[in-house]
PAFIKOL-276144 format. One record per residue (C-alpha): residue number from 1; residue in one letter; y negated, x, z. Coordinates in steps of 0.5 Angstrom, whole numbers, plus 500, padded with zeros to 3 digits. Each point is the difference from the previous one (the first is absolute). Last residue first. Layout:
N
<atom NUM; A; <Y; X; Z>>;
...
END
This chain:
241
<atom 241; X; <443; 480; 521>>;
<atom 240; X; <503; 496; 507>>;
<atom 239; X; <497; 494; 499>>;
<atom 238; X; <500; 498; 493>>;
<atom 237; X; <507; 500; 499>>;
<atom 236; X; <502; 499; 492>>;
<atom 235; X; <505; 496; 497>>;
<atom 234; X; <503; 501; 493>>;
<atom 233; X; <500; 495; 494>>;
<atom 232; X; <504; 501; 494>>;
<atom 231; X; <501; 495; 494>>;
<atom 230; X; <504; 501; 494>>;
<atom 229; X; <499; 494; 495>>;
<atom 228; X; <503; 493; 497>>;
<atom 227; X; <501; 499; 509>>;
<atom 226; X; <494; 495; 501>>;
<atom 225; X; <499; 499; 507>>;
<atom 224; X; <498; 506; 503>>;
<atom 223; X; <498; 502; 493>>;
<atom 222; X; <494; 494; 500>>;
<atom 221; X; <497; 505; 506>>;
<atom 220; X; <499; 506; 494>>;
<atom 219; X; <503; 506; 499>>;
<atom 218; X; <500; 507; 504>>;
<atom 217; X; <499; 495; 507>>;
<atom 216; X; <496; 504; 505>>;
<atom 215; X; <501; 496; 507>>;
<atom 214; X; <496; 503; 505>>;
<atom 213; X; <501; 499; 508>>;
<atom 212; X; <494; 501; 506>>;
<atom 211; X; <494; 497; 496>>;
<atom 210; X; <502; 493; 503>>;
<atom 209; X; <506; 500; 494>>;
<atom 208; X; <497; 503; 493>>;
<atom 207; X; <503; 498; 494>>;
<atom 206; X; <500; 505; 494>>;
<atom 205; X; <501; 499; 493>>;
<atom 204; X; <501; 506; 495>>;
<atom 203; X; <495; 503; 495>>;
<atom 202; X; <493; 500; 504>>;
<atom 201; X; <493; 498; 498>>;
<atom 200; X; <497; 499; 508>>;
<atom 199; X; <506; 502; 506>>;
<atom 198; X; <496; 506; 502>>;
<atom 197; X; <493; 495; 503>>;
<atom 196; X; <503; 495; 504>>;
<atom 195; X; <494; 498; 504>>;
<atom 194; X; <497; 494; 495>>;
<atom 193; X; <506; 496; 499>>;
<atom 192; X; <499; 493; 497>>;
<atom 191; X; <503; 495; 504>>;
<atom 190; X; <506; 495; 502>>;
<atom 189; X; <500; 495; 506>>;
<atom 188; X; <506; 496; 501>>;
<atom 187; X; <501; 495; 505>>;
<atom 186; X; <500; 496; 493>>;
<atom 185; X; <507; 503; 499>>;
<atom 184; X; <502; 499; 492>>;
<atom 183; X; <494; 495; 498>>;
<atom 182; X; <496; 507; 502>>;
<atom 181; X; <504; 503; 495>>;
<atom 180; X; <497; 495; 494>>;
<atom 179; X; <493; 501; 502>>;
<atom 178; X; <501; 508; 500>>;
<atom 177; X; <502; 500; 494>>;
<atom 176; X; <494; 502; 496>>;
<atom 175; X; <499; 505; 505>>;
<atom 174; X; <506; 504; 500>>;
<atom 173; X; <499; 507; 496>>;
<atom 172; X; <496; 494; 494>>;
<atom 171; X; <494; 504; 502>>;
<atom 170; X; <503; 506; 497>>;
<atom 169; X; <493; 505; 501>>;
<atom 168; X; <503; 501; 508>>;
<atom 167; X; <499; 497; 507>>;
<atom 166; X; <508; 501; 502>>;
<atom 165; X; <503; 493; 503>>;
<atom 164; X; <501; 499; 507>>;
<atom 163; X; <504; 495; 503>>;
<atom 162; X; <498; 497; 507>>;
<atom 161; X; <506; 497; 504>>;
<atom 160; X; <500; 494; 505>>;
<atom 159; X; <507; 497; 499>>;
<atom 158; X; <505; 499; 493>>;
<atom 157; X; <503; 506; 500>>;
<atom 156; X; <501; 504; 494>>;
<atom 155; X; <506; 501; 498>>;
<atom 154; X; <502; 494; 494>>;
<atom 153; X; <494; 496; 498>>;
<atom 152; X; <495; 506; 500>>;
<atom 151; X; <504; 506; 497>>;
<atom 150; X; <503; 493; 496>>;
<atom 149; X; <493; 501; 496>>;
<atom 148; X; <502; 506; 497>>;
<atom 147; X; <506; 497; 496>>;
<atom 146; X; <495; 494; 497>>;
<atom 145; X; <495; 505; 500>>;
<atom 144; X; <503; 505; 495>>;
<atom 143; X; <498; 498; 493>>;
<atom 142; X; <494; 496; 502>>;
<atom 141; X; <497; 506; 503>>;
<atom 140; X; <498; 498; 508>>;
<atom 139; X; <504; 506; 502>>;
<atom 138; X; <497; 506; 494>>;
<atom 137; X; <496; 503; 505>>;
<atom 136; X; <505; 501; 506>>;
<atom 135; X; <497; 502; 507>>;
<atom 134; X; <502; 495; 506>>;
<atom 133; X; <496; 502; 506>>;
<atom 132; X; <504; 496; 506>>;
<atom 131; X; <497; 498; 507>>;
<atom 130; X; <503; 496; 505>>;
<atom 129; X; <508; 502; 499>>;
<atom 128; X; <506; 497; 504>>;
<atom 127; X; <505; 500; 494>>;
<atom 126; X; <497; 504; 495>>;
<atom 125; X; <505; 506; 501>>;
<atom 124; X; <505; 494; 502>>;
<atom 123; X; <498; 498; 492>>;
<atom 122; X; <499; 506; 498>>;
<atom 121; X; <508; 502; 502>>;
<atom 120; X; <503; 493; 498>>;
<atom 119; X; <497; 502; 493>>;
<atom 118; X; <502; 506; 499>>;
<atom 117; X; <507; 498; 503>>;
<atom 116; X; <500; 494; 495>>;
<atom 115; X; <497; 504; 493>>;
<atom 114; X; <507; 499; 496>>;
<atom 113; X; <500; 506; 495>>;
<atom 112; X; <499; 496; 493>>;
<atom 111; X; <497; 507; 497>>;
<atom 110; X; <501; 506; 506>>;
<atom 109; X; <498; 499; 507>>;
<atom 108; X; <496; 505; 504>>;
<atom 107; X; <500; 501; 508>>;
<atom 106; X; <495; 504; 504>>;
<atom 105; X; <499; 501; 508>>;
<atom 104; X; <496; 506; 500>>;
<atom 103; X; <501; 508; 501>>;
<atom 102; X; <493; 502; 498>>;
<atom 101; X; <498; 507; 497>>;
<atom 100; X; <491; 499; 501>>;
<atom 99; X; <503; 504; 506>>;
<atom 98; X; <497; 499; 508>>;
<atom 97; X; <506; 502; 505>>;
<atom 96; X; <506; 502; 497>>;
<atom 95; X; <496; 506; 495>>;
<atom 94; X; <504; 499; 493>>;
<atom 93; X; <500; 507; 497>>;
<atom 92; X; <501; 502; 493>>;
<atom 91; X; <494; 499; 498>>;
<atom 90; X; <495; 502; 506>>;
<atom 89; X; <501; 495; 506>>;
<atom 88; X; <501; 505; 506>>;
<atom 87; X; <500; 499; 507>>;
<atom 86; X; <506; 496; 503>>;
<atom 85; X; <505; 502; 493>>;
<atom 84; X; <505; 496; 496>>;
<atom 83; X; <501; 504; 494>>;
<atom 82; X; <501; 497; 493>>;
<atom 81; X; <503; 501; 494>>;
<atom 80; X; <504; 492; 501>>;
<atom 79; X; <507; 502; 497>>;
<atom 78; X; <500; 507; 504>>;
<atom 77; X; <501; 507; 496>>;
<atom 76; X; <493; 500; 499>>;
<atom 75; X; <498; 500; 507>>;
<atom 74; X; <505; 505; 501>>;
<atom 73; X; <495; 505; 497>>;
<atom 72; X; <493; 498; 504>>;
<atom 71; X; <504; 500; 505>>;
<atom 70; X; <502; 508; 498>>;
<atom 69; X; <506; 502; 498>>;
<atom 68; X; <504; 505; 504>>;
<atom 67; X; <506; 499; 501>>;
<atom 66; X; <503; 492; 497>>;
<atom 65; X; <506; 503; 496>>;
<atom 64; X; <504; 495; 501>>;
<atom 63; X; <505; 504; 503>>;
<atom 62; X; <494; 503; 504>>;
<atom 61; X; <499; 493; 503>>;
<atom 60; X; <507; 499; 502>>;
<atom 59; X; <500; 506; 503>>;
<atom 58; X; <494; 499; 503>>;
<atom 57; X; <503; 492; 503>>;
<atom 56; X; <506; 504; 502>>;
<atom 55; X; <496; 505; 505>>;
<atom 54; X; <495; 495; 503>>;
<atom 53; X; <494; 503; 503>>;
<atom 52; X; <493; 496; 500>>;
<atom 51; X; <494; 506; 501>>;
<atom 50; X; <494; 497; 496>>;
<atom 49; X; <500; 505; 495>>;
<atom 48; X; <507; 501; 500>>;
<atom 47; X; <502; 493; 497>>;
<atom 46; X; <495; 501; 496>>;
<atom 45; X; <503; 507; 497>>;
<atom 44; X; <506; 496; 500>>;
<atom 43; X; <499; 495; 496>>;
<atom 42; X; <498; 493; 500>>;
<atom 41; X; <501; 493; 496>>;
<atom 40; X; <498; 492; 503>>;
<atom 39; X; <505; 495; 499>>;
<atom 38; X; <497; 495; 501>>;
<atom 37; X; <495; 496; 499>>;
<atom 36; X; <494; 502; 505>>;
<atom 35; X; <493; 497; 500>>;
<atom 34; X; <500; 495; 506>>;
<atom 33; X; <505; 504; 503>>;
<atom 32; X; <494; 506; 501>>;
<atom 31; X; <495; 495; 502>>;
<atom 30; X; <504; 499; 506>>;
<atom 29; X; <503; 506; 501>>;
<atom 28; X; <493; 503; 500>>;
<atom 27; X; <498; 495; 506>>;
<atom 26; X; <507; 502; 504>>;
<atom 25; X; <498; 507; 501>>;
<atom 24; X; <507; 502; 501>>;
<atom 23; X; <503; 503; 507>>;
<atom 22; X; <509; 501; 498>>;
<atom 21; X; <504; 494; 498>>;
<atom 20; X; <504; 504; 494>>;
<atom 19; X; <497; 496; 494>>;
<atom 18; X; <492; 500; 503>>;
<atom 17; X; <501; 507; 502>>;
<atom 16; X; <503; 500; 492>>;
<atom 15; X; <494; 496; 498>>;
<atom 14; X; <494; 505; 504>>;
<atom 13; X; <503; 505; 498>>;
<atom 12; X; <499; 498; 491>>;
<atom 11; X; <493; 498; 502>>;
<atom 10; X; <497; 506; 502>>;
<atom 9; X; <504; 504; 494>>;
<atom 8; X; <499; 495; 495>>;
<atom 7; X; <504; 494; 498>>;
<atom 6; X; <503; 501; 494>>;
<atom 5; X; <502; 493; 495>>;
<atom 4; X; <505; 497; 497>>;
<atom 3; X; <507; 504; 499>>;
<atom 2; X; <503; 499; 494>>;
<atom 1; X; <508; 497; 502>>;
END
């Protein structure tokens, strides 16, 4: 099996004191976990360098020709090319605390894929929301508006609930539906954006959840329930960037 990743020296001790039961930072193996996929690959220099003894795993490292190399070196023996790291974020390394490499939630379906786990996951997402920022400029089109329409009807919940919606040149971005989506909840308030500066001209779609969750659908809303072409959508945590 190809290994996945390398952990650098640093974080390297600290999984195998976490591994052996031994004294660990428990705040760098929480944010380590959250980015590792194993397995991850060493060598005996590394193996040296932080001072783990382990005479069958150097055999079997120096049988594999897995010496001398660099980090930097292993990184491209690995299927994901990167280097798990606590400080640095220069390409290869992936710094575990604060990296523009996330490891987010994430599913894609290919053409006539069915969407029921998406669609269940975004509506428990959506379930208790106040607020939500809706980004897709293409909704209110009439070829995709009977599918883009059933984000309102099918997993948004029908209690108190603003819906904002980008302030951009497309004026028909969600305003001319306005009317017709309040007669879906009439608890519901929707208003143009004037805050949400990044999210203007894009290519995907994004639903923003209380400011705390991001949705980012690499096709438009109706392909959550039209299933003629592929779909992605990935989850983003907010709080914890």
């Amino acid at each position: 099996m190809q290994k996945s990743v390398v952990l650098s020296d640093e974080l390297l001790k600290e999984f195998y004191a976490f591994k052996n039961n031994e004294k660990y930072d428990n705040n760098t193996i929480e944010k380590l976990l959250n980015y590792y996929k194993p397995p991850y690959i060493t060598n005996v220099k590394q193996l040296e360098n932080i001072g783990i003894i382990d005479d069958s795993l150097i055999q079997l490292l120096y049988a594999n020709d897995l010496a001398n190399q660099t980090l930097e070196e292993l990184s491209e023996l690995t299927k994901y090319k990167l280097i798990l790291d606590n400080k640095k974020t220069n390409y290869p390394y992936v710094n575990i605390f604060k990296d523009e490499i996330k490891n987010n939630y994430s599913a894609t379906y290919y053409k006539e894929d069915s969407r029921d786990k998406a669609r269940k996951h975004i509506r428990a997402l959506l379930k208790d929301v106040s607020c939500v920022f809706v980004y897709d400029k293409y909704m209110s089109e009439s070829s995709s508006w009977s599918d883009s329409k059933k984000f309102f009807t099918d997993l948004l919940p029908k209690n108190n609930l603003t819906i904002y919606y980008p302030n951009e040149y497309r004026e028909d971005h969600l305003s001319n539906k306005a009317k017709e989506i309040r007669k879906i909840c009439n608890k519901w308030k929707i208003i143009k954006d004037t805050t949400n500066k990044n999210h203007r001209d894009l290519h995907d779609r994004y639903i923003i959840i209380d400011k705390k969750i991001e949705i980012i659908l690499t096709s438009g809303f109706d392909y959550l329930f039209d299933e003629s072409k592929d779909f992605t959508y990935i989850v983003r945590d907010l709080e914890n960037e």
